[in-house]
C-alpha positions as CSV (number, residue, x, y, z in Angstrom):
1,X,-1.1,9.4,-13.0
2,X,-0.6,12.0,-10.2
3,X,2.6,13.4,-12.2
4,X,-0.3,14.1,-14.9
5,X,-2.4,16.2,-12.4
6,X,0.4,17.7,-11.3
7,X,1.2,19.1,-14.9
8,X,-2.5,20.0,-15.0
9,X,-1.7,22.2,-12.2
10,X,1.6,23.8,-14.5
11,X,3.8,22.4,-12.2
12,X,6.6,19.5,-12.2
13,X,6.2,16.2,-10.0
14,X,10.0,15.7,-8.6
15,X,10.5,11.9,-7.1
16,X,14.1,13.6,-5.7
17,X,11.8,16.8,-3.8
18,X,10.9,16.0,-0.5
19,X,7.5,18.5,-0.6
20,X,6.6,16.7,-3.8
21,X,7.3,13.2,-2.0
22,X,5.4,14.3,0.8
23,X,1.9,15.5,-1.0
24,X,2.9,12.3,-3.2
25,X,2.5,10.2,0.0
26,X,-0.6,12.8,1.3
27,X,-3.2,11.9,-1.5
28,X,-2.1,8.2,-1.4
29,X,-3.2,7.9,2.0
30,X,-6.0,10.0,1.4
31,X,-7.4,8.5,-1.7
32,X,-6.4,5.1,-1.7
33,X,-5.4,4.8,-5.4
34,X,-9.8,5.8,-5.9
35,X,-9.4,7.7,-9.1
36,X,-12.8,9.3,-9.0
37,X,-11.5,10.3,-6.0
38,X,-8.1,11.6,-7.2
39,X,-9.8,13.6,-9.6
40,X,-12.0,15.8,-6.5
41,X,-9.3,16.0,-4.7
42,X,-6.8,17.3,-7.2
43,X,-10.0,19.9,-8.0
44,X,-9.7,21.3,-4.5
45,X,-5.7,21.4,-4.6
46,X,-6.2,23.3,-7.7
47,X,-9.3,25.4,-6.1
48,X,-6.7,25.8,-2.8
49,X,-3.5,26.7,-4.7
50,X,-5.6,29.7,-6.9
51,X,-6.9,31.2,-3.9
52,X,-4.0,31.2,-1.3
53,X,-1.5,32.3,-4.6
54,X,0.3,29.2,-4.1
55,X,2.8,27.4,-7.2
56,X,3.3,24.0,-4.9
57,X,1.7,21.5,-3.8
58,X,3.0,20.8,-0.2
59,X,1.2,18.0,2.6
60,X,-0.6,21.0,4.1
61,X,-2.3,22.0,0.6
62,X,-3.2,18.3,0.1
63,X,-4.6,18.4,3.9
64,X,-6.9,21.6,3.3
65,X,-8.2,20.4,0.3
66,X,-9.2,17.2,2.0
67,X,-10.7,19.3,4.5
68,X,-12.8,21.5,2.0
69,X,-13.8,17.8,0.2
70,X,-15.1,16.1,3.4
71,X,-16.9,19.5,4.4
72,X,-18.3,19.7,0.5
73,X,-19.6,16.0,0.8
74,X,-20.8,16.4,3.9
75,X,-23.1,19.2,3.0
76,X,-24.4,17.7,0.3
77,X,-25.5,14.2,2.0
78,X,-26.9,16.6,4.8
79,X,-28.6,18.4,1.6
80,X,-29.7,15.3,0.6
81,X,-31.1,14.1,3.6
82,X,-33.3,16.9,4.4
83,X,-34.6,16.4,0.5
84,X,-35.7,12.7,0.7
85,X,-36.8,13.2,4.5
86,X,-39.3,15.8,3.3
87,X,-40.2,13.6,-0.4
88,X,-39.6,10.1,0.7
């Protein structure tokens, strides 16, 4: 499955490369095997690699886009919130 994102992305999942082992490892802990999940947070390592100019997926892309997630959903339960706190 994540070699499939990875070709998404135009780019080659390598069992043998360290880096690729390494993010391999990153979004396992992350995600837990959640494939809903997966799918976010391969959206933000896509999101991350376009804007930094990046062509692979290292531990520290895997990181920041768990970073920008966890702020995203964040937001929107604070978003949320505020909504059923004023219509509730």
């Amino acid at each position: 499955m994540l070699a499939h994102h990875w070709h998404k992305l135009g780019l080659n999942l390598s069992a043998e490369d360290f880096t690729d082992a390494e993010a391999v490892a990153a979004v396992a802990r992350i995600t837990g095997g959640n494939f809903r999940l997966i799918q976010r947070l391969f959206a933000q390592i896509q999101r991350v690699l376009e804007i930094n100019e990046l062509r692979t997926v290292t531990r520290e892309v895997v990181e920041t886009a768990r970073e920008t997630l966890v702020h995203r959903l964040t937001q929107h339960a604070s978003e949320r919130s505020k909504i059923c706190a004023t219509y509730c």
